[in-house]
N, C-alpha and C positions, 0 to 999 in steps of 0.2 A: 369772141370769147372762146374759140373753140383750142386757143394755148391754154387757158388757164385753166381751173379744176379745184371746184367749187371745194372749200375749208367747212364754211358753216352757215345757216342761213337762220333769221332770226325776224322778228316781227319789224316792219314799217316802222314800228313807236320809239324802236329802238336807237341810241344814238350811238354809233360804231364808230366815230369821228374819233375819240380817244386811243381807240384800239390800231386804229388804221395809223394816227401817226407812230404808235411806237413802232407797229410794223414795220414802218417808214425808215424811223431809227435805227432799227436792226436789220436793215438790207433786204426784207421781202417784200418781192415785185406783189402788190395785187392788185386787185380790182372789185368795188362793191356795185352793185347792180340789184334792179328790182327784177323780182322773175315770180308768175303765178302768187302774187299779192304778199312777196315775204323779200329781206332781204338780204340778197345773195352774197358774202367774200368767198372770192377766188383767189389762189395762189398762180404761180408761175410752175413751179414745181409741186408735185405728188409730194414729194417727201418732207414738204416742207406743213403741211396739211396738218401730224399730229403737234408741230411748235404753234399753230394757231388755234389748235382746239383748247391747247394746253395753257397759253395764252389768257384768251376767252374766260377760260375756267378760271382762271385764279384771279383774275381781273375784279370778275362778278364775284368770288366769293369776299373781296377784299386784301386778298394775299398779295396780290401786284396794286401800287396806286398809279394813276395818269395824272399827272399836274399838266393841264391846257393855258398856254399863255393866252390872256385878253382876246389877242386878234384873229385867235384859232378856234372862238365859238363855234358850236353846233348849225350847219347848215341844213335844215330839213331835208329829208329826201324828198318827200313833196312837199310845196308850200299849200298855195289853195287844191282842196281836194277836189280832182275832178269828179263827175257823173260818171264817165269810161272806166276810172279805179274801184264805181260802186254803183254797179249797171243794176244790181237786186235793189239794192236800197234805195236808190232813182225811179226805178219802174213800180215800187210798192208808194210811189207819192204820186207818179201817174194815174197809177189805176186808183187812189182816194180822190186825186180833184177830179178824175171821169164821174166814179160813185156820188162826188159832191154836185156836181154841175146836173145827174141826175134830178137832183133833190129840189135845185136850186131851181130848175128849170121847169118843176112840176113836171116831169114827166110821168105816163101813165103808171097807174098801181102795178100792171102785170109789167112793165117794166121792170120796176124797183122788187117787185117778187120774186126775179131771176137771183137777187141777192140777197133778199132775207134768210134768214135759217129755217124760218119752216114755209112754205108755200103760203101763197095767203091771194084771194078773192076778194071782190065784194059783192054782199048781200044788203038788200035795202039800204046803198048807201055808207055801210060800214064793213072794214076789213074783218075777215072771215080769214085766221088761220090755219092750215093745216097742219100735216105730221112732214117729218123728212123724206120721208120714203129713201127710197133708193137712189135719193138727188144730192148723193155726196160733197157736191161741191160746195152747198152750202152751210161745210161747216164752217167755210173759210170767209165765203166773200163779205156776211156782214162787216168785216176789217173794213173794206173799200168803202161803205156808205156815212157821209158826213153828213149832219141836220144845220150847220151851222157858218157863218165866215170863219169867226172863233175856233170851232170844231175843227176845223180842214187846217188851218192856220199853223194854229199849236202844232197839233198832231203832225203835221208833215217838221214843222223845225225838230221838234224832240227827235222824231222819226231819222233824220238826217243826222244830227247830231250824234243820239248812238249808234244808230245801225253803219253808218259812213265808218265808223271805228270798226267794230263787229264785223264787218264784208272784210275790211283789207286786214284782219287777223285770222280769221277763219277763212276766209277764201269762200267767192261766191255760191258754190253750191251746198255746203254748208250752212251760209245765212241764207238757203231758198229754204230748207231744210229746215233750218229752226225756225224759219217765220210761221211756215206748217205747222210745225207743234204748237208754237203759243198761240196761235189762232184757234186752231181749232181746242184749245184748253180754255181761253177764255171766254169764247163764244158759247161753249158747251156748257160753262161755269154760269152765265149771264140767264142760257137758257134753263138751267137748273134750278137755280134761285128767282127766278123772273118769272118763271113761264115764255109762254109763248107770246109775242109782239115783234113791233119795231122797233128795233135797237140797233145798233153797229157804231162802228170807229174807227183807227187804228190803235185806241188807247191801249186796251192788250197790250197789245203787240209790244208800243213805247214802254210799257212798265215791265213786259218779259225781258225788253234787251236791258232794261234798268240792271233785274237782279241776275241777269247771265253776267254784264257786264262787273258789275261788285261782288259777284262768288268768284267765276275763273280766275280772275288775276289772282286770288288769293291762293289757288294751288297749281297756278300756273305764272310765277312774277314775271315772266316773260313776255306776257299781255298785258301792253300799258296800256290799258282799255278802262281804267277803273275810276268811273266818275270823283268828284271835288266835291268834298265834304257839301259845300253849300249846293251844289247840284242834287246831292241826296236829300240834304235837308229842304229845300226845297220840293222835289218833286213827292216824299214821303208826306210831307207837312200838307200839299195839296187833298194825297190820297185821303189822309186822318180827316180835313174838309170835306171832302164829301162824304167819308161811310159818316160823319155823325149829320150830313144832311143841313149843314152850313151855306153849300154852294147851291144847292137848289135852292134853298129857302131864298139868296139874292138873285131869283129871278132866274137861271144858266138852265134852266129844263132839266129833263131828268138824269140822273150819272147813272152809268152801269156798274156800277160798285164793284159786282160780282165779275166780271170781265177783268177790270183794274185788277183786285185781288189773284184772281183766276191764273192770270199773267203774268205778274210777280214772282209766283212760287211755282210757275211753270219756268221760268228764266232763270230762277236761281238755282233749282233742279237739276236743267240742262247745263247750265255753269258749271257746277259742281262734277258732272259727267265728261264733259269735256275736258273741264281744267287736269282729271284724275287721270282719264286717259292720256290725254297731249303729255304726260312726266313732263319734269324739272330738268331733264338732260335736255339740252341742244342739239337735234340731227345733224 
């Protein structure tokens, strides 16, 4: 790659296949490539750089149209998404089936206390909470601990399915970054309204990348990250089931309501900051 010289570079979601044949059409040599989780066109010449930006621009505002014949459909840039493309979003469903196999495995109390949010002992028998102290980490790791098959199940598909999207738009250190914040906002939220106990999940976490996922794209069209109506209606219509205490009552134990909550509006928050910053221009 080192003839050519990069034009413009745009999200994985994006389907550049249009643009690239007219390029085709009108004589510029390029080439598209993935580089640091976005995708790369390069030109042959420098000079030919501002006809592609120029291009691009009028493409997406509508002022140029691409008519693709049948056999010139869109080839994804990747098809199945690997683990290597979303090393964060892979390693945050490791470390819940470790926290679940905890659980599952009845391992000791002072084990599973390394990950609760507040320290917790037992006295005669029963868990004996205490304060955070100075053991920062736990505002996070309740994410990692599952109570359930169900629990760990769910949680890691949702998990994958947005955050798989999220890592290769935002680039990995970014989604270590926002998983930080929604974590520690829902967990904080769960511990607010809850008190102090047993609780943890990934769920947060799934319903922060929910509304990061459906605020950005909306000031950033760039990011086609933005869930399918039935996916919202869905995953919302679950949330509405449990804060009115539907799912518990068939048996499912108790929901962290406050966590869910917590991490929705921590994600659409973070959307909304990001999508403001990232602007509407194309680098």
């Amino acid at each position: 790659m080192t003839d050519f010289h990069p034009a413009l570079s745009v999200s994985l979601e994006e389907d550049l296949l249009p643009l690239s044949a007219l390029l085709h059409q009108r004589g510029v040599v390029h080439r598209i490539f993935e580089e640091n989780g976005q995708q790369v066109l390069a030109v042959q010449h420098t000079a030919q750089v501002p006809q592609v930006l120029s291009l691009y621009r009028a493409w997406r505002a509508g002022e140029v149209r691409i008519e693709m014949a049948g056999a010139a459909r869109r080839v994804p840039l990747q098809g199945t998404v690997s683990w290597r493309a979303c090393p964060v979003t892979f390693a945050l469903i490791l470390c819940s089936i470790a926290g679940f196999l905890l659980v599952y495995l009845q391992a000791p109390v002072e084990w599973l206390g390394y990950l609760t949010f507040t320290s917790v002992h037992v006295v005669d028998g029963k868990p004996v909470f205490d304060s955070v102290g100075s053991q920062y980490w736990r505002l996070v790791t309740p994410a990692f601990l599952h109570f359930s098959w169900l629990h760990i199940v769910f949680n890691s598909l949702w998990l994958w399915e947005l955050g798989n999207k999220v890592e290769r738009v935002m680039g990995h250190m970014n989604m270590f970054l926002l998983f930080l914040v929604i974590a520690i906002v829902s967990n904080a939220s769960q511990f607010a309204f809850g008190g102090p106990g047993l609780f943890g999940g990934m769920s947060g976490v799934v319903y922060g990348l929910l509304g990061f996922s459906w605020v950005a794209p909306m000031l950033q069209p760039a990011w086609r990250i933005q869930p399918t109506p039935t996916l919202m209606l869905v995953m919302v219509g679950w949330l509405l089931a449990c804060l009115v205490g539907l799912v518990e009552s068939l048996g499912f134990g108790a929901i962290a309501n406050a966590a869910h909550v917590g991490g929705l509006i921590c994600g659409a928050v973070m959307g909304a900051l990001f999508g403001m910053m990232s602007g509407r221009d194309v680098k």
